[in-house]
C-alpha positions as CSV (number, residue, x, y, z in Angstrom):
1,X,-22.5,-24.8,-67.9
2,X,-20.9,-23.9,-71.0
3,X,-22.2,-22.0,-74.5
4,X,-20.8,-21.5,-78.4
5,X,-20.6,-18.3,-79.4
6,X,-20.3,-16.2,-82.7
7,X,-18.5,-13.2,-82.7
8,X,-15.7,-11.7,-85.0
9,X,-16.4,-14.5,-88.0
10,X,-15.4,-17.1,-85.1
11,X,-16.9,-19.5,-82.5
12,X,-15.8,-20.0,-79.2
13,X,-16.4,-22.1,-76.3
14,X,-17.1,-20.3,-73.3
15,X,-17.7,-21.1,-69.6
16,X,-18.8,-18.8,-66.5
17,X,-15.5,-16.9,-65.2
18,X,-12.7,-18.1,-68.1
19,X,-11.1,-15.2,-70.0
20,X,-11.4,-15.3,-73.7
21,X,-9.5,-13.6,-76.4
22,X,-11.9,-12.4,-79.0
23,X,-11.0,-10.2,-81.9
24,X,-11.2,-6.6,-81.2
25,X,-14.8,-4.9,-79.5
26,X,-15.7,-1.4,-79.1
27,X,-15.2,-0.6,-75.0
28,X,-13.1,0.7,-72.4
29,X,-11.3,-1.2,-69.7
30,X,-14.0,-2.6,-67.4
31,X,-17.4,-2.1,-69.2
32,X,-19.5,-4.4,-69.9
33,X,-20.3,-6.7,-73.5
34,X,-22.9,-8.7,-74.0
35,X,-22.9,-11.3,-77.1
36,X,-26.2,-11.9,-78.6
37,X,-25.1,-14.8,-81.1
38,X,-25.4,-18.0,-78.7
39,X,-25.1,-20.8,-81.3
40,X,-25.5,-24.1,-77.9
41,X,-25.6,-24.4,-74.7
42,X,-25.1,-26.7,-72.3
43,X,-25.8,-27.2,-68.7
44,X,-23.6,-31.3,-68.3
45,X,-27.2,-32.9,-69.3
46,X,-29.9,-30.9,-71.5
47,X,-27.9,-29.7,-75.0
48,X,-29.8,-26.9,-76.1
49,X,-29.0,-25.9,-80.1
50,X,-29.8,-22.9,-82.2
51,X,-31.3,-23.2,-86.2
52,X,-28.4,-21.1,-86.3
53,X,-28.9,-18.8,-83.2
54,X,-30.7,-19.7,-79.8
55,X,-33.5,-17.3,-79.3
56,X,-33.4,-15.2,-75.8
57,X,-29.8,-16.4,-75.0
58,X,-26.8,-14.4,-74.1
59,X,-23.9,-14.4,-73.0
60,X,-22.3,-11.4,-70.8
61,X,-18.9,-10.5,-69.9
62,X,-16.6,-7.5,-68.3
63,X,-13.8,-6.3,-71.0
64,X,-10.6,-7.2,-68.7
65,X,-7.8,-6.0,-71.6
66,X,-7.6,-4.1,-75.0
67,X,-4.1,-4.9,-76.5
68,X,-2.1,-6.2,-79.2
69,X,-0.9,-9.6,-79.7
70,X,2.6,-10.7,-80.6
71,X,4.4,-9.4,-83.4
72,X,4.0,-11.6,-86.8
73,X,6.9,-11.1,-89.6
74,X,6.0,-11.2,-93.3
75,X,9.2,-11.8,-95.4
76,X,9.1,-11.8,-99.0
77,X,11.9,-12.6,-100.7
78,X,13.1,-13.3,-104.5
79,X,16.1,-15.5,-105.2
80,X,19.0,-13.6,-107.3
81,X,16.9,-10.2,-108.0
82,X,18.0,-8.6,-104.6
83,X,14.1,-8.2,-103.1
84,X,14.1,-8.4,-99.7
85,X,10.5,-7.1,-97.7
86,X,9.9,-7.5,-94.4
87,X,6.5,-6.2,-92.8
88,X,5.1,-6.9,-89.1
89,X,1.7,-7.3,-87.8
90,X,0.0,-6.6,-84.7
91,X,-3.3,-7.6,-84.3
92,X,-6.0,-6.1,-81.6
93,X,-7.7,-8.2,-79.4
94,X,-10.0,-8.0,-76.3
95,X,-9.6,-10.0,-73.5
96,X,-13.2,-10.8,-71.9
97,X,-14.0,-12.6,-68.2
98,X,-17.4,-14.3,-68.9
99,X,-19.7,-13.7,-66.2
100,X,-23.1,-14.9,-67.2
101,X,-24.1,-17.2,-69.5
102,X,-28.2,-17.0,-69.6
103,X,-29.8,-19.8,-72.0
């Protein structure tokens, strides 16, 4: 069984016990997050689809990580004026296993 759903302006394909990556959520290390925008789901035979959202389906997970990802250089440069920037970016995530996905 697998759904599509909506958090952090994206959609993600989720399945019972994957980790996924989401943008960052509010939560310590091992509570629980529930995500209330199911957009489909699907058992291998019956497709059920939301007119945007499905109504009394959710999906619920256990917050596994809070971290940063990999660095990311900006470099902005102009030929023959000597301007030279350089900025990095981390960007938070949440790492979340998927236990239950309730249609």
């Amino acid at each position: 069984m697998y759904a599509v759903v909506a958090t952090g302006g994206k959609q993600y394909k989720v399945q019972e016990g994957e980790i996924l990556r989401v943008e960052k959520l509010a939560g310590d290390v091992g509570s629980d997050v529930t995500f209330d925008q199911v957009l489909m789901t699907s058992d291998g035979t019956d497709v059920a689809l939301g007119a945007p959202l499905l109504e009394g389906a959710e999906v619920t997970g256990t917050i596994v990580e809070q971290d940063k990802s990999k660095k990311v250089l900006v470099f902005k440069y102009k030929r023959r004026k000597r301007f030279r920037k350089m900025q990095g970016h981390r960007q938070p995530y949440t790492a979340v296993k998927i236990n239950t996905i309730k249609a």
